[in-house]
C-alpha positions in Angstrom: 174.8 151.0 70.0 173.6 149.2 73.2 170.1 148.8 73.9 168.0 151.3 76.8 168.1 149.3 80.0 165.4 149.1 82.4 164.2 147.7 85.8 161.4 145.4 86.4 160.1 143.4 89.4 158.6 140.4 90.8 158.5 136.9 90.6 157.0 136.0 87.4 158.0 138.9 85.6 161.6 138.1 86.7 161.8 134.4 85.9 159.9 135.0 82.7 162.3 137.1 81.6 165.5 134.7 82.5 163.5 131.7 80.3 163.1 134.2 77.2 166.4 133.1 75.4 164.9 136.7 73.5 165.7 138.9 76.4 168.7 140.3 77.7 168.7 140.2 81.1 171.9 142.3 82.4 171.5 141.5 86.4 169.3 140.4 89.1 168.7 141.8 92.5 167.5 139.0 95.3 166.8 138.9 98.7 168.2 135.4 101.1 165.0 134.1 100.9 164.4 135.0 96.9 167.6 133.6 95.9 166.3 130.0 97.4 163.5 130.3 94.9 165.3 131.1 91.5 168.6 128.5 92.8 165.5 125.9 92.7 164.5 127.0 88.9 168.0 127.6 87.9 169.1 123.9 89.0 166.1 122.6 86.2 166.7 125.5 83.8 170.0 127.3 84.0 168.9 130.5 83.7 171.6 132.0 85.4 174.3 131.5 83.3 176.1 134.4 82.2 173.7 136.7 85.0 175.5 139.0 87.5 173.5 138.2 90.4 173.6 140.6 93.8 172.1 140.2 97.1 170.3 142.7 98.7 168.1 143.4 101.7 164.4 143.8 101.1 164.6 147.1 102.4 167.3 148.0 99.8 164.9 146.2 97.2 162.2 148.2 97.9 164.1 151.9 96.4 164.1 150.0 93.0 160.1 150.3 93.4 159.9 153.6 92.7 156.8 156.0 93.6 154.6 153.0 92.6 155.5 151.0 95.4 154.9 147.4 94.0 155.6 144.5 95.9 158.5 142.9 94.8 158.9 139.8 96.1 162.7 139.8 96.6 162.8 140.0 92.6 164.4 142.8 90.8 166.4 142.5 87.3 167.9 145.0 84.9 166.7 144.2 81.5 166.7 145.2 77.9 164.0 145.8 75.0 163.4 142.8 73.0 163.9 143.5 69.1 160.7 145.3 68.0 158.4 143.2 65.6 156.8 144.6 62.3 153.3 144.0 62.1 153.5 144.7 58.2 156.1 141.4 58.3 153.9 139.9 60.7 150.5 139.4 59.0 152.7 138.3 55.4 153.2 135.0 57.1 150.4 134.2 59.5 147.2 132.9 58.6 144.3 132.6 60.8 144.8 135.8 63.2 143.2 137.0 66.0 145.6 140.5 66.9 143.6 142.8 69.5 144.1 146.4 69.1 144.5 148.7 72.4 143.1 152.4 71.4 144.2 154.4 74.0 143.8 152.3 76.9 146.2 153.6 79.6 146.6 152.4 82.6 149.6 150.2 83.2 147.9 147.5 85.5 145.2 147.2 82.9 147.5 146.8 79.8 149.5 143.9 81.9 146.5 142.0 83.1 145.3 141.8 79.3 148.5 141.0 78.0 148.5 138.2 80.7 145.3 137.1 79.1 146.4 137.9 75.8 148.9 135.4 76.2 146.8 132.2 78.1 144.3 132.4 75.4 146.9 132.2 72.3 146.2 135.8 71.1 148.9 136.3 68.2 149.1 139.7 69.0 148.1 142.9 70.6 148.7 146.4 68.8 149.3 149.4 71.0 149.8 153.4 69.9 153.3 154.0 70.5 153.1 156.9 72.0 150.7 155.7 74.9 152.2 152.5 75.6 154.1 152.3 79.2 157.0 150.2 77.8 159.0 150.2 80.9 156.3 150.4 83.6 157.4 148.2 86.7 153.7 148.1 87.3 152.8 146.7 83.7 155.1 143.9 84.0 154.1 142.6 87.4 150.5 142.6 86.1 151.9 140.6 83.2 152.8 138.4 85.6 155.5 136.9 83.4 153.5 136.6 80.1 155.3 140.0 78.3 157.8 137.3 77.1 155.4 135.5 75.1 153.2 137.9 73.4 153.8 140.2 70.0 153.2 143.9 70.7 153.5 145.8 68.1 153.8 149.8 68.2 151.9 152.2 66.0 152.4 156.0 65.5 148.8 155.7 64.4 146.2 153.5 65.3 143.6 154.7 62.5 146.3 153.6 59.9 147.2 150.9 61.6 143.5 149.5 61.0 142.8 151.2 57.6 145.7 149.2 56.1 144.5 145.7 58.2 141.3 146.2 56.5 142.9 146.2 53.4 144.6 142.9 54.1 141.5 141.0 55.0 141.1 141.5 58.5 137.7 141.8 59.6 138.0 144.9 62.8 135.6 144.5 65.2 135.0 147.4 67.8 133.8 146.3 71.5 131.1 148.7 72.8 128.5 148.2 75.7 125.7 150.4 73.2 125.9 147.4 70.1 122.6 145.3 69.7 124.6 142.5 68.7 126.4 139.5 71.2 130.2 139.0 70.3 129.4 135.6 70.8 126.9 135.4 67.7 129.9 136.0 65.5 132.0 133.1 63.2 135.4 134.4 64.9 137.0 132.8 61.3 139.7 134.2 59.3 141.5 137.0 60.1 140.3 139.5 62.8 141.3 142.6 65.2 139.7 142.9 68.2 139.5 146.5 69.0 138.5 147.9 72.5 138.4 151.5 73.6 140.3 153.5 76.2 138.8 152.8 80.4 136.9 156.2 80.5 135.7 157.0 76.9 135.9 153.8 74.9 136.6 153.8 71.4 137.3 157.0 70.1 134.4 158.3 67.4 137.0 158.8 64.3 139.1 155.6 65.5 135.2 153.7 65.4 134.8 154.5 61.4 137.4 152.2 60.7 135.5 148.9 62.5 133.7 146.9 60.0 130.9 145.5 63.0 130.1 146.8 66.3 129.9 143.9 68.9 129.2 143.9 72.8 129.3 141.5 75.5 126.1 140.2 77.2 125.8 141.1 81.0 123.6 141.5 83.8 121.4 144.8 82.9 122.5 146.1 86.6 125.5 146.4 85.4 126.6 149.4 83.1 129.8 147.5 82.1 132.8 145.8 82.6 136.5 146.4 83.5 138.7 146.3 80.5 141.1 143.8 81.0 138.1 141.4 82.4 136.4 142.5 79.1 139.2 141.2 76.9 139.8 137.7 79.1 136.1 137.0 78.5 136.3 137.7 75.0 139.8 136.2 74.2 138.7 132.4 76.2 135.8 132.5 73.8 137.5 133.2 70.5 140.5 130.8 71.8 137.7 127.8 72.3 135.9 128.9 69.2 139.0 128.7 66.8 140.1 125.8 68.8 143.8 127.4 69.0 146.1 124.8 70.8 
């Protein structure tokens, strides 16, 4: 059976795809000034081997956009899922995790801009509910810039049993919320752990909370009632990358 195909767009997200030797790019959509750009990277690389390539106006780039209207940068490419990962299979493995856990958050630009700092700061993985997670949002890869191809997600039907069965494998699950007395930064970050964070409106949900172990928060400005989620997570994922001096 052949995999869904879908559309993404821009640069990084693009390119990023066409280095993943895990991802099936079926074609790429350029403009004249575009295809000077990925000629440059293909003459170091070769990542256009094997790619149908077509050239296209930037006004007949722009339809691929859809109602969200992203800038595309003369990049467009038809691409496949990448094999799905099983977190069970995952954590036999690994040692020494840091996975960050997603309840509920979203909003596509959000979700790519963490999984863009997911990836910088060596997170091993981020969990997501199935059911909410935009898989094919143009808009999520863009904000990604790129960095989809080098981070685990792995989809749950449940988040709560995703966690309960974590805890039960020696993961520590620590829940981000503005209303904890305690800095995230006063924590050992050793071991295994699972970084959870809440949804942009109503943070973590109440019965989702009762599977954390420790309540943490980070430390700002007492003008401030609190902070984006995706700058939330980069904060927290360059400290616990430093701390566990990950390489």
């Amino acid at each position: 059976m052949n995999k869904k195909s879908f559309f993404i767009v821009g640069k990084h997200a693009v390119i990023g795809a066409l280095k993943n030797p895990q991802r099936k790019v079926l074609r790429i959509f350029l403009t004249e000034e575009s295809k000077k750009i990925i000629h440059r990277t293909n003459e170091r690389q070769n990542l256009l081997k094997d790619i149908k390539i077509f050239y296209k106006t930037k006004k007949e780039l722009d339809k691929y956009t859809g109602k969200e209207n992203i800038l595309h940068q003369g990049f467009i490419a038809e691409i496949e899922h990448r094999e799905e990962l099983s977190l069970k299979e995952f954590i036999k493995v690994k040692k020494n995790l840091t996975l960050a856990c997603l309840d509920e958050v979203t909003d596509a630009r959000n979700i790519g801009s963490i999984i863009r700092s997911a990836s910088s700061f060596n997170i091993d993985g981020i969990i997501v509910k199935e059911r909410h997670f935009p898989e094919e949002s143009k808009l999520m890869y863009k904000s990604a810039s790129g960095c989809m191809e080098h981070i685990n997600i792995f989809k749950v039907s449940n988040i709560n049993t995703a966690l309960k069965s974590l805890r039960d494998k020696n993961f520590w699950i620590y829940g981000f919320d503005a209303n904890s007395d305690k800095d995230f930064t006063e924590v050992d970050w050793k071991g295994n752990n699972v970084l959870l964070f809440g949804s942009e409106g109503f943070g973590i949900k109440k019965h989702t909370g009762k599977y954390a172990d420790f309540f943490v928060r980070i430390k700002i400005n007492n003008n401030v009632d609190s902070l984006n989620i995706s700058n939330s997570a980069s904060i927290v994922f360059h400290y616990i990358s430093k701390t566990k001096k990950i390489s």
